[in-house]
N, C-alpha and C positions, 0 to 999 in steps of 0.2 A: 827220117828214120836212120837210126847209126847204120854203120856195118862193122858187124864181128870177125875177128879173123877167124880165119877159113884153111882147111890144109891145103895145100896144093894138090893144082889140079891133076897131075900124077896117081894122088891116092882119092879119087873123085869117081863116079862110075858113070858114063855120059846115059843119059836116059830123053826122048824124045815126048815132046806135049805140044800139044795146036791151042794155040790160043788168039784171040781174035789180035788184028792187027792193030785196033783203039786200045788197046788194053796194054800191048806192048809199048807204043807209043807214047802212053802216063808213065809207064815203068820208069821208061827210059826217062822220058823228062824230071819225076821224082828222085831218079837212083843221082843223075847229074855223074861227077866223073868217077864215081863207083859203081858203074856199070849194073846194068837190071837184071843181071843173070846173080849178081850178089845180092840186092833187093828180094829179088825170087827168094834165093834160099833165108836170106833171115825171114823173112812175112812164114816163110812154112817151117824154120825152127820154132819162130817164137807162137805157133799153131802148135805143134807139135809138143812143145812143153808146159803150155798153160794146162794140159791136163784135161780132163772129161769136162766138169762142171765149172766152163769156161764163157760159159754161154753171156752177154753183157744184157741186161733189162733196163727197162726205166720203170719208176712208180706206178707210170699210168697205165703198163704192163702188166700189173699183180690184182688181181681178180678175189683172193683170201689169202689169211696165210694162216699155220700152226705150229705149235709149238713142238721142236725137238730135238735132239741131244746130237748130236755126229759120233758115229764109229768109226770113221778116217776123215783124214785131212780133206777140207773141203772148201771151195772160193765163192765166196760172198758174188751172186750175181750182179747188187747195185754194186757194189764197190769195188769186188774184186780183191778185198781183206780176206786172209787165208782164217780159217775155222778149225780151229785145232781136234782131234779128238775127245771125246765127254765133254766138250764146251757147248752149252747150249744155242739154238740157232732156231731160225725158222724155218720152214717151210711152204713155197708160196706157190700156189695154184698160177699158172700166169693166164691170158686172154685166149694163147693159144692153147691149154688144157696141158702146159709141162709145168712137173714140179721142178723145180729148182730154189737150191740153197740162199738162205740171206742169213748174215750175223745180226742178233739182235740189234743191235743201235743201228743198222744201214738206213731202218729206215726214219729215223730222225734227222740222220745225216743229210738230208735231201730237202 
């Protein structure tokens, strides 16, 4: 995973989390000499800006789907292709009973 610059930590606000100590351990090993406190923050930007219907599915996830139009910008579950407004989409029931968004062709693409 990249790391984005970052302000300094000056204008940063120190805030405290418990997390297990396996967990920090991957950090640290993934982050390497970008340290896992940078790690941290990009995994919870790049959370933070993928938006509500960010959720990822597979095919073998989607249970029905129907047909309809988007009123705002919306992410393609299989793909993750953005869905512009009055662009047609579907609607796909998943396994676990949430709907979520698919661009018409996602599921060809697969």
């Amino acid at each position: 995973m990249r790391t984005k610059a970052h302000p300094s930590t000056t204008e940063m606000q120190v805030t405290s989390i418990r997390l297990e100590r396996s967990l920090i351990t991957k950090l640290k090993e993934r982050a390497g000499n970008s340290g896992y406190q940078s790690l941290m923050r990009d995994i919870l930007w790049d959370y933070v800006n993928s938006g509500s219907n960010s959720k990822q599915i597979n095919q073998t996830d989607i249970r029905s789907v129907m047909a309809a139009e988007a009123r705002q910008t919306e992410k393609c579950a299989l793909t993750g292709r953005a869905i512009e407004p009055y662009e047609e989409m579907w609607l796909a029931m998943t396994t676990q009973g949430e709907l979520v968004p698919l661009s018409v062709d996602s599921l060809e693409e697969e």
